[in-house]
C-alpha positions as CSV (number, residue, x, y, z in Angstrom):
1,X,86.4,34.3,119.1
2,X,89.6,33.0,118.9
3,X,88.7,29.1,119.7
4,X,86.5,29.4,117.0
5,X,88.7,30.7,114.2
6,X,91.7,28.8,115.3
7,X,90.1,24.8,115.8
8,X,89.5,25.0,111.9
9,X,90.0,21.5,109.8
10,X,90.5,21.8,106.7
11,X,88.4,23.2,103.7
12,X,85.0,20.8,103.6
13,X,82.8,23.4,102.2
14,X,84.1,26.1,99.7
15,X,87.7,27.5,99.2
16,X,87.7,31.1,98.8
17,X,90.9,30.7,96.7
18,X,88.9,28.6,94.3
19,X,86.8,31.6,93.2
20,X,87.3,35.2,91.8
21,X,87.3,38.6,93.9
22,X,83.2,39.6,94.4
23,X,82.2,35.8,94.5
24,X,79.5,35.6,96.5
25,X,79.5,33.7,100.1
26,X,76.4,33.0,102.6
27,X,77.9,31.9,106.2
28,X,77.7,28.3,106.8
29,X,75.2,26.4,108.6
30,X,77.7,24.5,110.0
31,X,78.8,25.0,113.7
32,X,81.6,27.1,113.4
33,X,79.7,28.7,110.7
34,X,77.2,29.4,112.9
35,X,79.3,30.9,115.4
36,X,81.2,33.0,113.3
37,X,77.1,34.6,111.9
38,X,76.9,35.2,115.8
39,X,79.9,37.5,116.0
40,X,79.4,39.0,112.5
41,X,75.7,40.2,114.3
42,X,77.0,41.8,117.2
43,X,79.3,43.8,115.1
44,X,76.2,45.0,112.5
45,X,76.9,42.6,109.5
46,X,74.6,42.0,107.3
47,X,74.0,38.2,107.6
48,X,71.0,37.4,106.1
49,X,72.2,38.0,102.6
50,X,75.3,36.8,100.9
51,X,78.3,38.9,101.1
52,X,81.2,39.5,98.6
53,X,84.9,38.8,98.7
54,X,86.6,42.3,98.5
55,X,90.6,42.4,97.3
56,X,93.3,44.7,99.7
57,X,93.6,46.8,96.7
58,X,89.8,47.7,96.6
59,X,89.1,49.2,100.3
60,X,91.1,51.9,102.6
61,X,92.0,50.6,106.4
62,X,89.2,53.1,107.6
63,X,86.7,51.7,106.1
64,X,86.6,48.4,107.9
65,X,83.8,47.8,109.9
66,X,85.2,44.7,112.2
67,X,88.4,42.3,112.1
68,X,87.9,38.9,113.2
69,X,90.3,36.4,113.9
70,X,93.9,36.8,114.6
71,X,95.5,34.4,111.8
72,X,98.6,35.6,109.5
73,X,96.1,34.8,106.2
74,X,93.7,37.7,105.8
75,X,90.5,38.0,103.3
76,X,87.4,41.2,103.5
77,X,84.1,41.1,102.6
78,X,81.2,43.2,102.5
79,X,77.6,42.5,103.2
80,X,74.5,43.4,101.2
81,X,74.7,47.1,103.3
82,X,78.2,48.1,101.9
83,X,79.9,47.5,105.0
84,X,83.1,45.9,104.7
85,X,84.9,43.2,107.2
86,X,87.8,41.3,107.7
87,X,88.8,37.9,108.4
88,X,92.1,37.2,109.5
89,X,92.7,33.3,109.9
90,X,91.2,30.3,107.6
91,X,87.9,30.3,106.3
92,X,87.6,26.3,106.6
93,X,84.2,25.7,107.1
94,X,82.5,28.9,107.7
95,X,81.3,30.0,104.0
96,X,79.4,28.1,101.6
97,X,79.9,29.7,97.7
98,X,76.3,31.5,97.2
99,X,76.8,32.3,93.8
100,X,75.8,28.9,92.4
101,X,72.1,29.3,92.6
102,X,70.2,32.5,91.1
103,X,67.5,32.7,94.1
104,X,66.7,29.9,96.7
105,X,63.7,31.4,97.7
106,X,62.1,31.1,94.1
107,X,63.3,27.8,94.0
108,X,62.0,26.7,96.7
109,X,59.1,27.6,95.3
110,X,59.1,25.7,93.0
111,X,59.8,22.8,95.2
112,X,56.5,23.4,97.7
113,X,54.7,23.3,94.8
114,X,55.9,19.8,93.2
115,X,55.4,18.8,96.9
116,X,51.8,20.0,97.1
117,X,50.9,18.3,94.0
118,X,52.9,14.5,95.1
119,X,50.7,14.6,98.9
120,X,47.5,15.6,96.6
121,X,48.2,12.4,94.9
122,X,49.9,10.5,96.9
123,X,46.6,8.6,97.8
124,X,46.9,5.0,99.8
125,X,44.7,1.6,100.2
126,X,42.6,2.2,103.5
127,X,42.0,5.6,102.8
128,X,45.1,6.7,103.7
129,X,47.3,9.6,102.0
130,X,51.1,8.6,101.9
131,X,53.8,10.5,103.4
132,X,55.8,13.1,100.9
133,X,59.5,12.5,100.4
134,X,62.3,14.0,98.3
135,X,62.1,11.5,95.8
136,X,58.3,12.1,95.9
137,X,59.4,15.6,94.8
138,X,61.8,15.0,92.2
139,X,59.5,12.5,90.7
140,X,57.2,15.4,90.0
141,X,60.2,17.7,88.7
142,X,61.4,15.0,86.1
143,X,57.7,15.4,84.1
144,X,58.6,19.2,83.8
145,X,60.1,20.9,81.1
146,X,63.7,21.6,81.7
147,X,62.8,25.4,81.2
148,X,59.4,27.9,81.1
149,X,56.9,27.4,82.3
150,X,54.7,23.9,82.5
151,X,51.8,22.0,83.9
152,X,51.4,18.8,84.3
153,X,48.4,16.5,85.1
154,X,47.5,13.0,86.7
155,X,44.3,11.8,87.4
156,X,43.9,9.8,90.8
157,X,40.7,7.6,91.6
158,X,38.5,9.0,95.0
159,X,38.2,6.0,97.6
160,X,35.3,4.9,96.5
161,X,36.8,4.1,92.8
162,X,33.9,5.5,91.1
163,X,35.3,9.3,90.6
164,X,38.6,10.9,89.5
165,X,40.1,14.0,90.4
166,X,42.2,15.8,88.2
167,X,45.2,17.3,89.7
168,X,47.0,19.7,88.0
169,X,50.6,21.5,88.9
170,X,51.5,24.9,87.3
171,X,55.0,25.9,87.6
172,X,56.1,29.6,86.9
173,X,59.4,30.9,87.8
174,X,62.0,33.1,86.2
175,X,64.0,32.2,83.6
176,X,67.1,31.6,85.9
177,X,65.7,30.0,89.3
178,X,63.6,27.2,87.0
179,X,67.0,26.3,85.5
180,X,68.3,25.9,88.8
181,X,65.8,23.8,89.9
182,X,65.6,21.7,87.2
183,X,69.3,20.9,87.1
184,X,70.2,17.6,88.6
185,X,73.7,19.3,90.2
186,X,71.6,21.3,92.4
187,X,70.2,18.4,94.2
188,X,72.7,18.6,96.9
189,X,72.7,22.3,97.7
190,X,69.0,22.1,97.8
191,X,68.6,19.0,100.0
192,X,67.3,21.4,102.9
193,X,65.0,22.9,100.8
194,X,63.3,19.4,99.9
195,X,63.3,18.2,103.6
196,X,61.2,21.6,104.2
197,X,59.0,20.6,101.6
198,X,58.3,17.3,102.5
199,X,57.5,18.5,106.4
200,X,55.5,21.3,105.2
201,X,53.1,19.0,103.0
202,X,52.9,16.2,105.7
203,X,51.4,18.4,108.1
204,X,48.5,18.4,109.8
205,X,46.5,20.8,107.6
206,X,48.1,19.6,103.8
207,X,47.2,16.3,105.4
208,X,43.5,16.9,106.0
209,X,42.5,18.2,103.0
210,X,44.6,15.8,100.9
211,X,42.4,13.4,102.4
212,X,38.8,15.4,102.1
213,X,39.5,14.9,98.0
214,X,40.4,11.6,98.3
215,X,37.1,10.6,100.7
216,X,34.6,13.1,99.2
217,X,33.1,10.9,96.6
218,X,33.1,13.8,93.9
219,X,35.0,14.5,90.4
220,X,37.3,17.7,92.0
221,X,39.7,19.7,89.7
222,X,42.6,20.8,91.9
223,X,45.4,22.7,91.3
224,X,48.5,23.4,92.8
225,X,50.2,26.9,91.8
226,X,53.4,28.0,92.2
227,X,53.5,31.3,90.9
228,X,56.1,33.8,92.6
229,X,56.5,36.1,89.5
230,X,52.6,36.6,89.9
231,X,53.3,36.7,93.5
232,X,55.9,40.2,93.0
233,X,52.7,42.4,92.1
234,X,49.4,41.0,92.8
235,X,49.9,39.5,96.1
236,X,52.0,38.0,98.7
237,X,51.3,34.1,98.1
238,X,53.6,32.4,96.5
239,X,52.2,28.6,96.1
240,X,48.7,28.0,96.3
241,X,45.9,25.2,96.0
242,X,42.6,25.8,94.5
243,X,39.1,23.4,93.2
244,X,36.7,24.4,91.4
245,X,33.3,23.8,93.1
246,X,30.0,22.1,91.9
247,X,29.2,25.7,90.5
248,X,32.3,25.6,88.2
249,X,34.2,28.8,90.4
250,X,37.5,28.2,91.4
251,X,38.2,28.6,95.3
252,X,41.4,28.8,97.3
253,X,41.7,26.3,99.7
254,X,43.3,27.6,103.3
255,X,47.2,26.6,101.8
256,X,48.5,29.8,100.8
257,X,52.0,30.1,102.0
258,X,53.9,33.6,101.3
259,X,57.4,31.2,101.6
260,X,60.8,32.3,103.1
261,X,64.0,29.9,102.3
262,X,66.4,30.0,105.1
263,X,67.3,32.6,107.7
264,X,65.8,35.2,105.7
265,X,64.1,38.1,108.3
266,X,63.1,40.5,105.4
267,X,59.3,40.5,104.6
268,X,58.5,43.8,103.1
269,X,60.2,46.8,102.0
270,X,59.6,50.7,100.4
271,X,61.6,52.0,98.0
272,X,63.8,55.5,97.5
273,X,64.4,57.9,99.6
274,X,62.3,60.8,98.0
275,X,59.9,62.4,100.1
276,X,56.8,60.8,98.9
277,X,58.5,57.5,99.8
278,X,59.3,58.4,103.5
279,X,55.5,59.6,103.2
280,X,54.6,56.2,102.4
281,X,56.8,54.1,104.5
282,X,55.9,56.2,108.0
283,X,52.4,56.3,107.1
284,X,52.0,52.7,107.5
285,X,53.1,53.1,111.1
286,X,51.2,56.5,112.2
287,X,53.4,58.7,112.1
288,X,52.9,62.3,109.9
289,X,56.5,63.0,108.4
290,X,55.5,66.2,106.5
291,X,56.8,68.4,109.3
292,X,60.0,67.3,108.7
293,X,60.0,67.1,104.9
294,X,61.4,70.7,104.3
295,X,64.2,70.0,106.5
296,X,65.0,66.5,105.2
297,X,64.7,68.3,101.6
298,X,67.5,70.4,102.2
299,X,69.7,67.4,103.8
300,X,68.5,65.3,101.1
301,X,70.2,67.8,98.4
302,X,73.6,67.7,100.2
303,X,73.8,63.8,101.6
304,X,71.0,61.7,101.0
305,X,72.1,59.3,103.9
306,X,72.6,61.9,106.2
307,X,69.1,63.0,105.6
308,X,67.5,59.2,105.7
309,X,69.3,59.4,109.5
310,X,67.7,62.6,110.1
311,X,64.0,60.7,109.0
312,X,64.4,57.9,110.9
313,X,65.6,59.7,114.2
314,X,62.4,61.7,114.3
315,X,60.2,59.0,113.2
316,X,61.8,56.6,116.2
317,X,61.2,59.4,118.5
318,X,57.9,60.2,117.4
319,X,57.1,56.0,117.8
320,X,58.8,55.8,121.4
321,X,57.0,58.4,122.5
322,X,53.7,57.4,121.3
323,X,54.2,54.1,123.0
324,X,54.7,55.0,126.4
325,X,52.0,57.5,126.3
326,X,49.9,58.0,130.2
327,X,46.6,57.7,128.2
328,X,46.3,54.1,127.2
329,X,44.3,55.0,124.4
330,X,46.6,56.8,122.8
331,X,48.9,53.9,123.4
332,X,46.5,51.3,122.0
333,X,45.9,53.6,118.7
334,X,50.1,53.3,118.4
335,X,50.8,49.8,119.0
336,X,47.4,49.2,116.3
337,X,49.1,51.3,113.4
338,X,51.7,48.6,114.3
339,X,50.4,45.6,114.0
340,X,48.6,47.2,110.9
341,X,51.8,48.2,109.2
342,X,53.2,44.4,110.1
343,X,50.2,42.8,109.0
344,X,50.2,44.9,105.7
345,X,54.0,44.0,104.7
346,X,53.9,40.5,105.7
347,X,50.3,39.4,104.1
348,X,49.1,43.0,102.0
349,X,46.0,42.4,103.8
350,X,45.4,39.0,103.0
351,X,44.5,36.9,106.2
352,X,44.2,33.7,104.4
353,X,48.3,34.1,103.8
354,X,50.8,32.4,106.7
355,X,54.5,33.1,106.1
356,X,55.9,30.0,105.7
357,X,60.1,29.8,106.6
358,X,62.1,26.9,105.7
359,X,65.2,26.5,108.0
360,X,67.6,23.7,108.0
361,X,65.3,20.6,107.0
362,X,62.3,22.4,108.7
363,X,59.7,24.9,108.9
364,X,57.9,27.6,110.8
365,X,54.6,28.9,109.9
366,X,53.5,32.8,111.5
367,X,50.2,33.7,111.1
368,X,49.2,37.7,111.8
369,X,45.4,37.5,112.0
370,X,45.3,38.1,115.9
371,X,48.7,40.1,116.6
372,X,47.1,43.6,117.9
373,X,45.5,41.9,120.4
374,X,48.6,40.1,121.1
375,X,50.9,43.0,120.9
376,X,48.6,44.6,123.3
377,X,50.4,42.3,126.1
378,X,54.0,43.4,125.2
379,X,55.4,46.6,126.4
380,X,57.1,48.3,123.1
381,X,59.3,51.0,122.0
382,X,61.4,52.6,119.3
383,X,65.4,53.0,119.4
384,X,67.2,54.8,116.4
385,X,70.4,53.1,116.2
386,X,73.2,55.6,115.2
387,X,76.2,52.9,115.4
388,X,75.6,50.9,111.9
389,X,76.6,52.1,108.7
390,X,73.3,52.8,107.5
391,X,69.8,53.9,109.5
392,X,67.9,51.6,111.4
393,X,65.1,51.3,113.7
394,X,63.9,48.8,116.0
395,X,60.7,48.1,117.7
396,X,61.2,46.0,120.4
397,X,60.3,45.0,124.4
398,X,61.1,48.4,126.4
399,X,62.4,45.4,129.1
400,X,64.5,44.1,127.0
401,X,65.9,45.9,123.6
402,X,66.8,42.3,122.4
403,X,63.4,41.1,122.3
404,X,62.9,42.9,118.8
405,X,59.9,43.0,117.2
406,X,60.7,44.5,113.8
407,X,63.5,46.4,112.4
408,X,63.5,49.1,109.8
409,X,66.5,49.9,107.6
410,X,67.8,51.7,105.0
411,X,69.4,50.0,101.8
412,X,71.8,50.6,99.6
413,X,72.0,49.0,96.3
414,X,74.0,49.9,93.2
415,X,72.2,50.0,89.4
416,X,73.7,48.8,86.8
417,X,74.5,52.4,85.4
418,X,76.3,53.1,88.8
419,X,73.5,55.2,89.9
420,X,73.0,53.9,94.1
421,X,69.1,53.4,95.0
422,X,67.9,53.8,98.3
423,X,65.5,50.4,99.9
424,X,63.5,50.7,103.0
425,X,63.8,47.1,104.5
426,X,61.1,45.9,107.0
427,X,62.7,42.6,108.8
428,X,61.0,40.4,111.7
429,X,62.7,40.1,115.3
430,X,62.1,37.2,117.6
431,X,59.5,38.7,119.4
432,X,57.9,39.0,116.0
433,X,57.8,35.0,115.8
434,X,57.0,34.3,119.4
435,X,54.0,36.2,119.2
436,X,52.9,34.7,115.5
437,X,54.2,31.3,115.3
438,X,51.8,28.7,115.1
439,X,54.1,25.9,114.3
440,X,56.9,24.4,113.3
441,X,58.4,20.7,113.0
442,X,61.9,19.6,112.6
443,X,63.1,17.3,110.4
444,X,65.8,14.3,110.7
445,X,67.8,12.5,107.9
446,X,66.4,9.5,106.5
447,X,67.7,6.7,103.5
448,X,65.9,7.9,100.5
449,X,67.9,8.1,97.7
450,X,67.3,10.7,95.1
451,X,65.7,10.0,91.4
452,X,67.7,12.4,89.7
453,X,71.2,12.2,91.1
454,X,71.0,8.8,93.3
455,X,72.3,10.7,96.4
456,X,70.1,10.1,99.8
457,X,68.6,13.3,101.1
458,X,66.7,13.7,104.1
459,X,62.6,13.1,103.9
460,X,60.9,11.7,107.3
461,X,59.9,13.6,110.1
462,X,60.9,13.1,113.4
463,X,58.2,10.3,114.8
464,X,57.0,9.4,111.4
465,X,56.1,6.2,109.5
466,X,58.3,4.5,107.2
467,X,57.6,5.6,103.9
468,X,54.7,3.7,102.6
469,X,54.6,1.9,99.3
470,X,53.9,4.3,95.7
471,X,49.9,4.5,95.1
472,X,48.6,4.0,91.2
473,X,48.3,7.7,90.2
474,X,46.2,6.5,86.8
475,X,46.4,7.8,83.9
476,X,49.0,11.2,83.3
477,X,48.5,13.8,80.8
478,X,50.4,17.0,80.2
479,X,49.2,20.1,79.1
480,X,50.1,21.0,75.4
């Protein structure tokens, strides 16, 4: 711990002095950043969220969680939980300022989708569809309004040159995150972002039916449609491609990514703590909490937390001993409500979705369609965790408690009337991607420079092609 805080150059990547008490700060994804995210783990921080800077006049000594470092300087935070930390030594290097861009994960949306629509256009001589790059996608962006919501249109000629397609790209975001896309300042902060983009839509599958459209010898309408307001209530995608077939109905092809920017391990939650919600939450799993509601009713009136701990003890009893059950029927009927629940929160029942994470210039995809049968090799149980600030549960290899599968935990978020609200947070483990992931490419810098700013940002997969030479897109129309 202390080689890591104490070989620190100076400040490359934000200044905490630069910005008010309760900025916001995501660790870095630099090295030391990286090792300092390690340590804040194994104490229980919250690192998957960004965390504020706290003033020594707004916490008392006993309510610090962990110290790190051993420097003379010293600055506290807390993470999205409440829990509050210090570090005592520089913070060169190991924060980047998070409160500079409303939500990457909507903008990123944004960004698969103005990728989806340059590799559905992006059409080459020899029948060939040309590789997406940054500047691909910023190309897209500059048609766009600066902010709402817009479409926009090209028509591209089929191989044969006797059909066109119309390809059409719908943008909706919130107000906020389209702003943020659409400002040129961003470009730098969001380079990671494009490089996923680009590596996502040069894949194997965007690939092959990029090509179908081109080689079919039809007039298709296609649209790409990124749409993660729609996404919050009706379903879990949040880009999208459909065509409308020879009977005029509009079909969604197999490129429906429910997308995740960064180290994000959330991917479903329940809200409050009433009784009805517990109901809800535990029901997904198996397990019956209504012998336990008078109880927790009572607890609930005096300390709601206390009471959440007193739900999630019994429930993670009730799971662990469901799972090591003699009759293996029983077991099966266990581990199935699990994979149900998991399949549920990550797709709402959807097995045409993939969760789609971009991580540093890359991407994994996890697909749930087959995991009870896959489950049904691991060995699993339950703990209830009593050491962190807030309840937890983790379902995870009985060998090996690292090996988690998912973790349940309870949330605690503050309205703006001061009121707190209670969120049950579903999150996947490791085991949870080594038993879904299907695949997932890296990415390495390469020269591009960037339309909008002029900077080069990286846009070529490792073992790629050069980037091949702009295709006519036709004629381009926008939509009124």
């Amino acid at each position: 711990m202390r080689d890591l805080l104490d070989r620190l150059d100076q400040l490359d990547e934000a200044s905490i002095a630069n910005y008010p008490m309760g900025s916001l700060y995501a660790v870095s994804d630099s090295s030391k950043g990286q090792g300092l995210n390690s340590i804040l783990q194994q104490n229980g921080i919250v690192t998957s969220e960004p965390m504020a800077s706290v003033g020594p006049d707004e916490y008392e000594p006993d309510e610090v969680v962990a110290t790190i470092g051993n420097g003379r300087s010293e600055q506290a935070f807390r993470d999205a939980d409440g829990q509050l930390w210090v570090l005592k030594g520089s913070s060169a290097g190991l924060f980047v300022h998070a409160g500079k861009l409303a939500n990457r994960g909507e903008i990123a949306e944004g960004i698969l989708g103005a990728a989806m629509f340059a590799k559905f256009t992006k059409r080459q001589p020899g029948e060939e569809i040309g590789a997406v790059g940054a500047g691909d996608i910023t190309n897209v962006l500059a048609k766009l309004k600066s902010v709402g919501t817009d479409e926009y249109q090209v028509e591209v000629q089929d191989s044969n040159n006797r059909y066109a397609d119309l390809v059409t790209f719908r943008l909706v975001l919130k107000t906020k995150p389209y702003q943020d896309l659409m400002n040129p300042e961003n470009q730098d902060a969001l380079k990671g972002e494009y490089s996923s983009a680009a590596a996502y839509v040069n894949s194997a599958r965007a690939e092959r039916y990029s090509k179908y459209f081109y080689l079919n010898g039809r007039a298709d309408q296609i649209k790409i449609i990124a749409d993660g307001a729609a996404s919050e209530t009706e379903s879990k995608v949040d880009v999208w491609v459909a065509v409308m077939d020879k009977n005029g109905d509009t079909k969604r092809l197999k490129l429906n990514a429910s997308l995740k920017a960064g180290p994000v391990k959330q991917f479903g939650q329940v809200g409050g703590s009433e009784s009805g919600s517990m109901i809800k939450l535990w029901n997904y799993f198996g397990v019956d909490v209504t012998p336990w509601l008078k109880e927790y009713e009572v607890a609930r009136g005096k300390d709601q937390f206390e009471a959440m701990s007193y739900m999630y003890e019994n429930v993670a009893a009730t799971l662990a001993k469901g799972l090591k059950r003699a009759d293996p029927r029983q077991e099966v009927g266990f581990v199935a409500h699990i994979a149900d629940a998991v399949t549920f929160f990550a797709t709402l029942g959807d097995p045409n979705v993939e969760l789609v994470q971009f991580d540093k210039g890359g991407f994994k995809i996890l697909r749930f369609g087959n995991l009870l049968e896959k489950l049904k090799t691991v060995d699993l149980t339950a703990t209830f965790s009593d050491s962190k600030a807030r309840p937890e549960i983790t379902i995870h290899d009985v060998h090996n408690p690292k090996k988690i599968l998912i973790t349940v935990r309870c949330k605690i978020e503050t309205k703006k009337n001061g009121d707190l609200y209670v969120r049950n947070i579903i999150e996947k483990g490791k085991l949870l991607e080594e038993l879904t992931q299907v695949q997932t490419t890296a990415w390495e810098p390469a020269g591009e420079p960037n339309v909008l700013t002029g900077k080069k940002v990286a846009i070529r997969p490792i073992g790629a092609a050069p980037k091949p030479k702009k295709a006519d897109l036709g004629r381009e129309r926008r939509s009124q």
